[in-house]
C-alpha positions in Angstrom: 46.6 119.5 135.2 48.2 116.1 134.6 47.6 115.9 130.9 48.8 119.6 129.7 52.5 117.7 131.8 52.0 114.8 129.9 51.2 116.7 126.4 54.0 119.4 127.2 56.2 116.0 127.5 55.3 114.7 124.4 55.9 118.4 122.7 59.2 118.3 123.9 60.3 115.0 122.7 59.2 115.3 119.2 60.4 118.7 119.3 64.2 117.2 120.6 63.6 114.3 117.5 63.4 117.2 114.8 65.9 118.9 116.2 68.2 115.9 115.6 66.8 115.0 112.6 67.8 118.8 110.6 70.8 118.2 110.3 71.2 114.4 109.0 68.8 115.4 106.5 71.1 118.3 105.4 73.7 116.0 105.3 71.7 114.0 102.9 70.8 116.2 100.3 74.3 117.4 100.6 75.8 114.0 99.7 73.5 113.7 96.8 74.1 117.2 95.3 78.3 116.5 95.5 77.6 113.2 93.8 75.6 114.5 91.4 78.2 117.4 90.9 80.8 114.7 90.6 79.2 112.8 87.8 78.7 116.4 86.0 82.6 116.7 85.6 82.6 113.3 84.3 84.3 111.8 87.1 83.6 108.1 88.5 82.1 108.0 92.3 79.2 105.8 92.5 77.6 108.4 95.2 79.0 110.0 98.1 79.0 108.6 101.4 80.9 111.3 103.3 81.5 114.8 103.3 83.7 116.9 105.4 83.0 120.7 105.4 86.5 122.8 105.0 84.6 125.9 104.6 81.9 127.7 103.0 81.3 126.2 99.4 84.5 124.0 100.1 83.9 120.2 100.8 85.8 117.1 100.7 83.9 114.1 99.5 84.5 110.5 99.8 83.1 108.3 97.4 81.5 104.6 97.0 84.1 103.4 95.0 87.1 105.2 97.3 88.0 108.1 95.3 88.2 111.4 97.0 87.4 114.7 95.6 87.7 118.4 96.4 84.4 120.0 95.6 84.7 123.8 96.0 83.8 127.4 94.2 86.9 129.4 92.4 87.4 133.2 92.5 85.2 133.1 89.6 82.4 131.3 91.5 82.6 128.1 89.1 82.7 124.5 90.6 85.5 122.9 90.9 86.4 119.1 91.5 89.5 117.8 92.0 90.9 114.4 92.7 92.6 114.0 95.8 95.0 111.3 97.2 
């Protein structure tokens, strides 16, 4: 009976690791995608290193070199990026 506890243990905390992990890898690829996105319009960045979500398909992005953009989808569903303050 001991070692189905100690497996069931084990289960749990790589289970709790994944769990933790999701969401920094989402974070990830998102970072890359809006840099990438960023150079696409031409605009200097050298890669995001944060994003804050203002709502679906509507980010701000913070880049390497301190610029700041507003990365989101117009009413026509294109990309937009504009430079913020």
């Amino acid at each position: 009976m001991k070692p189905v506890i100690v497996s069931f243990a084990g289960s749990l905390v790589v289970a709790t690791f994944l769990a933790v992990a999701s969401p920094a890898q989402d974070d990830e690829a998102l970072k890359k995608d809006l840099t990438a996105v960023i150079a696409l319009h031409g605009l200097p960045c050298g890669g995001v290193v944060a994003v804050r979500v203002l709502a679906k398909d509507d980010y701000a992005a913070s880049c390497k070199d301190g610029n700041k953009y507003h990365v989101f989808l117009n009413a026509e569903g294109r990309v937009v990026v504009e430079p913020q303050k």
